[in-house]
C-alpha positions as CSV (number, residue, x, y, z in Angstrom):
1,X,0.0,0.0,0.0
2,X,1.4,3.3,-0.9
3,X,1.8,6.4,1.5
4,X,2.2,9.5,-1.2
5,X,3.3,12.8,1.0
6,X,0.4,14.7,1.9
7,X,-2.4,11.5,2.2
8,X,-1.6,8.7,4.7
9,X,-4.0,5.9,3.5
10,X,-4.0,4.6,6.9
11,X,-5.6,8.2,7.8
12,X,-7.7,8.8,4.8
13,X,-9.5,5.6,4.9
14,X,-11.1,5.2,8.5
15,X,-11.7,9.0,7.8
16,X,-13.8,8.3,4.9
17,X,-15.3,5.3,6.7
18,X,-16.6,7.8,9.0
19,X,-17.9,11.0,7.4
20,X,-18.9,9.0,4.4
21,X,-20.7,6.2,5.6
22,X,-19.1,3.1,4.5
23,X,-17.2,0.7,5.1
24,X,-15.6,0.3,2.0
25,X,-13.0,2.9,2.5
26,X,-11.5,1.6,5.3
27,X,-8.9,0.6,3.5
28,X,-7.5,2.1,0.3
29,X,-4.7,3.1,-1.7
30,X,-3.9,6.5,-2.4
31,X,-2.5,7.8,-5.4
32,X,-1.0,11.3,-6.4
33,X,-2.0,12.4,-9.8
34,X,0.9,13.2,-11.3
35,X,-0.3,17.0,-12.9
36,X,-0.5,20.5,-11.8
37,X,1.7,22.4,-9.9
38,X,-0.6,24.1,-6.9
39,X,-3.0,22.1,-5.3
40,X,-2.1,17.9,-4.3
41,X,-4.6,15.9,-6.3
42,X,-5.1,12.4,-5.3
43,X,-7.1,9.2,-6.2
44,X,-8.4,7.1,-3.6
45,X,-9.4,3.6,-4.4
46,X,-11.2,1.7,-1.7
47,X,-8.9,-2.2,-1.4
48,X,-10.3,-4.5,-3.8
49,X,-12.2,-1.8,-5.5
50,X,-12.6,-0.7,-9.2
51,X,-11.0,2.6,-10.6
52,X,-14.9,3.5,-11.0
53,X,-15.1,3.2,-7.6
54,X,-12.3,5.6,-6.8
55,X,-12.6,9.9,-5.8
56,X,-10.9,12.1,-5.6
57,X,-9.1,13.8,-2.6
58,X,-7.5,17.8,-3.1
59,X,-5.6,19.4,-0.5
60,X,-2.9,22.4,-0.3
61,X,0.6,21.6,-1.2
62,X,2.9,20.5,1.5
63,X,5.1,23.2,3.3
64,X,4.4,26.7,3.8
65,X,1.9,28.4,1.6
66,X,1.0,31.9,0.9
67,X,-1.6,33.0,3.0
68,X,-4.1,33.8,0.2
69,X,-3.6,30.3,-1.9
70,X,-4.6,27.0,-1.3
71,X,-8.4,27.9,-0.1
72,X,-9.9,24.2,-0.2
73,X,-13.3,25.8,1.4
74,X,-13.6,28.3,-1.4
75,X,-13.1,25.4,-3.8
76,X,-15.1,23.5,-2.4
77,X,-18.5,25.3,-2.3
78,X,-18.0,27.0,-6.0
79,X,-17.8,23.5,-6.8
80,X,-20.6,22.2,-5.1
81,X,-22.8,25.5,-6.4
82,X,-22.0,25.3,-9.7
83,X,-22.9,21.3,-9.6
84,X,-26.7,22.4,-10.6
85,X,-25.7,24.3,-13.4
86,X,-25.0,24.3,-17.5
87,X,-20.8,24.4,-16.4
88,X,-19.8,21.2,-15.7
89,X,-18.1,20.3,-12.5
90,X,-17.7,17.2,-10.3
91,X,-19.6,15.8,-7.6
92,X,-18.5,17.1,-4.2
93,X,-18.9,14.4,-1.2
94,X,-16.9,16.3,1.8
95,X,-15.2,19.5,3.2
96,X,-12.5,18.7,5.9
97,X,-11.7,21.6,7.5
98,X,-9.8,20.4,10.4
99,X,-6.0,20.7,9.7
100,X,-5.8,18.0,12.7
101,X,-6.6,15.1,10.1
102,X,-3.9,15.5,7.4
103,X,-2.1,18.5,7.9
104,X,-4.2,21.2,6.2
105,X,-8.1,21.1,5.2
106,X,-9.2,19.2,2.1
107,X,-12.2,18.0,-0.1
108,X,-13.0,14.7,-2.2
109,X,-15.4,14.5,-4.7
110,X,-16.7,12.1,-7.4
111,X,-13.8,10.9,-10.2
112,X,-15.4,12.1,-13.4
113,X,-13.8,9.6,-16.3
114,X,-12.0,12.1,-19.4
115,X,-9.2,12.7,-21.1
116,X,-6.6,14.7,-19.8
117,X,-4.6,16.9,-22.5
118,X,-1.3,18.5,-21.1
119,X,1.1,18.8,-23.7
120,X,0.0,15.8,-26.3
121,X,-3.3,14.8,-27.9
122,X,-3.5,11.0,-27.0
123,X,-3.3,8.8,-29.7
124,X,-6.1,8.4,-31.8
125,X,-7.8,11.0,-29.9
126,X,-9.5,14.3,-31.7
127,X,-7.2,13.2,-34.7
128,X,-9.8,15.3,-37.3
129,X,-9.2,19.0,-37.4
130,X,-13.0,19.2,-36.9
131,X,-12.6,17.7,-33.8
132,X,-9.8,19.9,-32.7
133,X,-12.2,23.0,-33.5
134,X,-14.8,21.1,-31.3
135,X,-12.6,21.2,-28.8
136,X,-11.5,24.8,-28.8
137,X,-15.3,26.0,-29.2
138,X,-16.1,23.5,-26.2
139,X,-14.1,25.5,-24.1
140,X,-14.9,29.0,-24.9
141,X,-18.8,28.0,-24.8
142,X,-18.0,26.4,-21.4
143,X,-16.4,29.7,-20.6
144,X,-19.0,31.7,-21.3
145,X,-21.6,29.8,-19.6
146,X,-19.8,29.9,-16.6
147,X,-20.0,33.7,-16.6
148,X,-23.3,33.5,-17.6
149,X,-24.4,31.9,-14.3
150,X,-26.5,34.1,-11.9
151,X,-24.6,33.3,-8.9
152,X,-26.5,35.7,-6.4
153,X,-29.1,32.1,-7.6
154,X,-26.7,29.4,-7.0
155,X,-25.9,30.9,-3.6
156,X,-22.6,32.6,-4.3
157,X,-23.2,36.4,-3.6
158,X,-20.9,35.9,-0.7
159,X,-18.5,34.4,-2.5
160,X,-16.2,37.5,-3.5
161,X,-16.1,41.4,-4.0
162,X,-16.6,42.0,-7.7
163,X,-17.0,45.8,-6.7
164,X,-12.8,47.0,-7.4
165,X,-11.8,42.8,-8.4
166,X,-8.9,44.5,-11.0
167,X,-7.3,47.0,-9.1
168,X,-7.2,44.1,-6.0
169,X,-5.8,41.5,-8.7
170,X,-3.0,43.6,-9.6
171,X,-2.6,44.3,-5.9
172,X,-2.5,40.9,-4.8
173,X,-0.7,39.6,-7.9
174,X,2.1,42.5,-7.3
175,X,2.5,41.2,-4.0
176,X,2.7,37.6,-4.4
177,X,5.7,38.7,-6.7
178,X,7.0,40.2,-3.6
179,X,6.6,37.6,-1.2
180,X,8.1,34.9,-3.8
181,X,10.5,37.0,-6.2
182,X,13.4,34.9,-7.2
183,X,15.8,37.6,-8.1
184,X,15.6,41.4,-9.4
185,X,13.3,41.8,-12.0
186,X,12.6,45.4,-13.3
187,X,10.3,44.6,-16.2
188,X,8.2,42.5,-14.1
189,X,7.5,45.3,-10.9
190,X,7.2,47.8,-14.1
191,X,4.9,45.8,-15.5
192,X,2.8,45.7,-12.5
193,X,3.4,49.2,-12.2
194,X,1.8,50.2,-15.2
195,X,-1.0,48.0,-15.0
196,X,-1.9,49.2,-11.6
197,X,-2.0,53.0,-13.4
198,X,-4.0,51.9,-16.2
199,X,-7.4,49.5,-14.8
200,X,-10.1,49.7,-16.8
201,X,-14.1,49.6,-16.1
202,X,-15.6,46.5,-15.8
203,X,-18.3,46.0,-17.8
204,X,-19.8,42.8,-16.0
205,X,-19.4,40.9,-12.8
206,X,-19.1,36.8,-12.9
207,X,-18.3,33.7,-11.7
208,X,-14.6,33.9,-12.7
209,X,-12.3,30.3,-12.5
210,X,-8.8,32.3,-12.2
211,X,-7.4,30.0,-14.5
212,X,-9.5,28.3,-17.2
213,X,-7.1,26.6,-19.9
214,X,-7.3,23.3,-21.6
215,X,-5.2,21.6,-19.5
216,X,-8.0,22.1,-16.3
217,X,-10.4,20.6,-18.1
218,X,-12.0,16.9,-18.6
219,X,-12.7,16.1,-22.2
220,X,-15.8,13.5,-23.0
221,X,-13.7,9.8,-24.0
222,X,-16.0,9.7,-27.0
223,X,-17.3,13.6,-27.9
224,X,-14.1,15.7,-28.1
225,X,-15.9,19.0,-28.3
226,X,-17.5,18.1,-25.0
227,X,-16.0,19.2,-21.3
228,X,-17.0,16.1,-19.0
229,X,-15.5,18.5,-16.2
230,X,-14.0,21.9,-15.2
231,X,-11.4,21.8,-12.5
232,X,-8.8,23.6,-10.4
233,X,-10.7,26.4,-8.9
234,X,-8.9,27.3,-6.2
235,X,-8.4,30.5,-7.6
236,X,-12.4,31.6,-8.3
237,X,-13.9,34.4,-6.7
238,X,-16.3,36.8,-8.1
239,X,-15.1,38.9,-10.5
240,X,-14.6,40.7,-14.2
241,X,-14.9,37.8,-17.2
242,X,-12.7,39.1,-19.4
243,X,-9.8,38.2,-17.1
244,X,-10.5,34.7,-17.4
245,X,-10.8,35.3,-21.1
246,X,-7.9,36.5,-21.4
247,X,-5.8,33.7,-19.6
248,X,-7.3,31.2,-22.0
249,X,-5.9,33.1,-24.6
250,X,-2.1,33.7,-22.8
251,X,-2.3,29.6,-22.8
252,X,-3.2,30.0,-26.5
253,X,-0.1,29.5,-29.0
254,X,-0.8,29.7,-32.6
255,X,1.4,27.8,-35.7
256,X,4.9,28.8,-35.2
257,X,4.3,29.7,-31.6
258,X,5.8,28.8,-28.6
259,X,4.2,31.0,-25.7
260,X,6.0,31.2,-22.0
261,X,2.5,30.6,-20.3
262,X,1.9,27.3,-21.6
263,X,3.9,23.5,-21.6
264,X,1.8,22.6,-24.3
265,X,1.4,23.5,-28.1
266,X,-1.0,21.6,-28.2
267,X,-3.9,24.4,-29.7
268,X,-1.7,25.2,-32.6
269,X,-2.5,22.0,-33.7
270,X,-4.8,22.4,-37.4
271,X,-8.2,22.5,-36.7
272,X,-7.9,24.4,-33.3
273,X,-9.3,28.0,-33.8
274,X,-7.2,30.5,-33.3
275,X,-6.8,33.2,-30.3
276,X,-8.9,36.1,-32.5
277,X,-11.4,33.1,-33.4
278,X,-11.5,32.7,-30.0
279,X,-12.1,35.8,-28.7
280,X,-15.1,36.7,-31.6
281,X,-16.6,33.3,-29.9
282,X,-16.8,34.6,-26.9
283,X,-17.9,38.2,-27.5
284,X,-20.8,36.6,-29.6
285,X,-21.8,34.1,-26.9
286,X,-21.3,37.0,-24.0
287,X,-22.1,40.4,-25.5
288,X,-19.6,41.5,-23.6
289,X,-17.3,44.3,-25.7
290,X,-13.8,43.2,-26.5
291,X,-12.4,46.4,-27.4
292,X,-10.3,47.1,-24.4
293,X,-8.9,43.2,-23.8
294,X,-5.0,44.0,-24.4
295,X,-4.9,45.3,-20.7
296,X,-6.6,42.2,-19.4
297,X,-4.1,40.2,-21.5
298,X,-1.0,42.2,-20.0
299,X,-2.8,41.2,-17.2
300,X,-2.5,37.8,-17.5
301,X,1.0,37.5,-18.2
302,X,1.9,39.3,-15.0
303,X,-0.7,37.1,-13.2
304,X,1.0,34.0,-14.6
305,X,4.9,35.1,-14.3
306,X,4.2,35.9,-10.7
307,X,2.1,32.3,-10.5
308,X,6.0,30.9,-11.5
309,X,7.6,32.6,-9.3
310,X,5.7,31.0,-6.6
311,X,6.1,27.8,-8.0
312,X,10.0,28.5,-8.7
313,X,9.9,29.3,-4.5
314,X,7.8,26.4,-3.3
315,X,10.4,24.0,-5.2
316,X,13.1,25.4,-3.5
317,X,11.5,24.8,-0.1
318,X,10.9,21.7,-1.2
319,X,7.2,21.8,-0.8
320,X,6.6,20.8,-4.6
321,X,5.8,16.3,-3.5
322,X,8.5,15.7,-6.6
323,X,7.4,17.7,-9.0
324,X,10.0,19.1,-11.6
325,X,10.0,22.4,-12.1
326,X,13.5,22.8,-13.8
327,X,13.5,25.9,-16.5
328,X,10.2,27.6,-14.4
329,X,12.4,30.9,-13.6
330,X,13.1,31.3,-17.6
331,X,9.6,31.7,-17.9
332,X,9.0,34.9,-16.1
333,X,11.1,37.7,-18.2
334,X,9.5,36.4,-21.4
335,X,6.0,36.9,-19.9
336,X,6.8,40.5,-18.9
337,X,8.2,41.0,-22.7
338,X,4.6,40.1,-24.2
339,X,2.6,41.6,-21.0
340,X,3.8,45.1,-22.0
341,X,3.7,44.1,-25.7
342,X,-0.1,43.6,-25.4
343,X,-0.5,47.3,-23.2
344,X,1.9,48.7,-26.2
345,X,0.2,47.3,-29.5
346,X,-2.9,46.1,-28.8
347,X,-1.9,42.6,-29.7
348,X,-3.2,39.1,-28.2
């Protein structure tokens, strides 16, 4: 039986035993899921049981954490509110929020059966470039429905301040660098600079996901154009749309492309639309006006260069369960290069 860092089985099961009601899981194996670079994401198979029979188990990563990261709570219930919607999202079974059990609180919910695309297209998966395109319209359309949900309704009109939500993010962005900066960066605090200077009016407040990409979602085994599952949203709050818009597209390269933000090449692929397609998608699908999204995108590539940092620091404390993270720091200056590029043509 395996004991991954983070999720003893010998703890998990006769925990799960309990709150969940069954004896099944009193005994299980536990599994890390070897993707993403935040949150701990772990399978938990009751002993003897199916992989249909396994959920899922999140928690904060090990170590020290910044103090506005990691929320499983906030995770938790967007989750479980958004469960009767149009966006699809797991199952939620449980909220621990006593550190006492396993270090740090945590959730499990249902294991929703997809395909997983990080940096490759399996094999004989979404070979068609219609399917690709059914892929890439999937996920705007999954997008926009998200921000189309009324979430004063769903019972999430607690769940953030929409009222100031960009001037806050470049804030709290700005300091995250601070708290996590590898080494002297200029560009990047000028960056941040500028952006704080230049915050535009939100036209619409949403359900935002914080970072909605390809490689957070669950594509359907058989319909490649439909999301089985949206995950990863420890960073949701309420909020303006077009910055999750706009991270989609930072995560975005085109034919020839090879963006910082992104492991994977994966949506220059043919077939996949590309980042003004995109875009045009969404504004149909929304209404929302586009006019102004070059800030959102400078945005974004702050956002994600300060996101590295933090990942470049939590390796180096160790706090990363194995992951590699070699190359991370050579990420950052080449976001701050195409962050102020967008602010100084327009481009995305």
């Amino acid at each position: 039986m395996s004991t991954p860092v983070g999720a003893d089985p010998a703890v998990v099961g006769p925990y799960l035993a309990t709150v969940l009601g069954d004896e099944k899981w009193r005994q299980v194996s536990v599994a890390l899921i070897a993707a993403g670079m935040s949150n701990l994401t772990y399978t938990v198979t009751p002993a003897g049981g199916s992989p249909d029979e396994a959920v899922i188990l999140r928690r904060p990563p090990t170590g020290a954490v910044l103090a506005t990261a990691h929320d499983m709570a906030r995770e938790y219930t967007v989750i479980t509110a958004l469960g009767p919607t149009d966006v699809p999202v797991p199952r939620t079974l449980h909220l621990c929020d006593d550190p006492a059990v396993l270090g740090a609180p945590f959730y499990v919910m249902e294991r929703v059966e997809g395909v997983h695309i990080v940096k490759d297209i399996p094999a004989g998966y979404a070979d068609a470039p219609e399917q690709r395109r059914a892929i890439g319209e999937g996920l705007v359309d999954v997008l926009a429905d998200l921000h189309g949900v009324d979430y004063a309704t769903v019972g999430l009109g607690e769940f953030g301040r929409p009222e100031g939500f960009l001037a806050r993010q470049v804030r709290r962005w700005a300091k995250q660098w601070d708290a996590t900066r590898d080494r002297d960066r200029p560009g990047m605090d000028a960056l941040g600079a500028r952006l704080a200077e230049t915050v535009p009016t939100t036209q619409r407040d949403a359900v935002v996901h914080g970072d909605y990409r390809l490689d957070n979602c669950l594509l359907d085994p058989g319909v490649p154009g439909r999301i089985r599952a949206v995950l990863d949203w420890e960073m949701s709050t309420l909020g303006d749309p077009l910055a999750d818009l706009a991270l989609l597209l930072v995560y975005w390269p085109q034919p020839g492309e090879d963006l910082p933000a992104t492991q994977s090449t994966v949506t220059a692929l043919p077939g996949f639309p590309s980042r003004e397609q995109v875009a045009e998608r969404y504004a149909v699908r929304t209404g929302l006006d586009l006019s102004g999204i070059s800030w959102y995108v400078g945005f974004a590539y702050f956002k994600f260069a300060a996101i590295v940092a933090g990942i470049v620091a939590r390796s180096a404390a160790g706090a990363m369960a194995g992951k590699d993270t070699s190359g991370y720091a050579d990420r950052i200056d080449p976001c701050v290069e195409l962050g102020r590029a967008a602010l100084d043509h327009g481009a995305i």
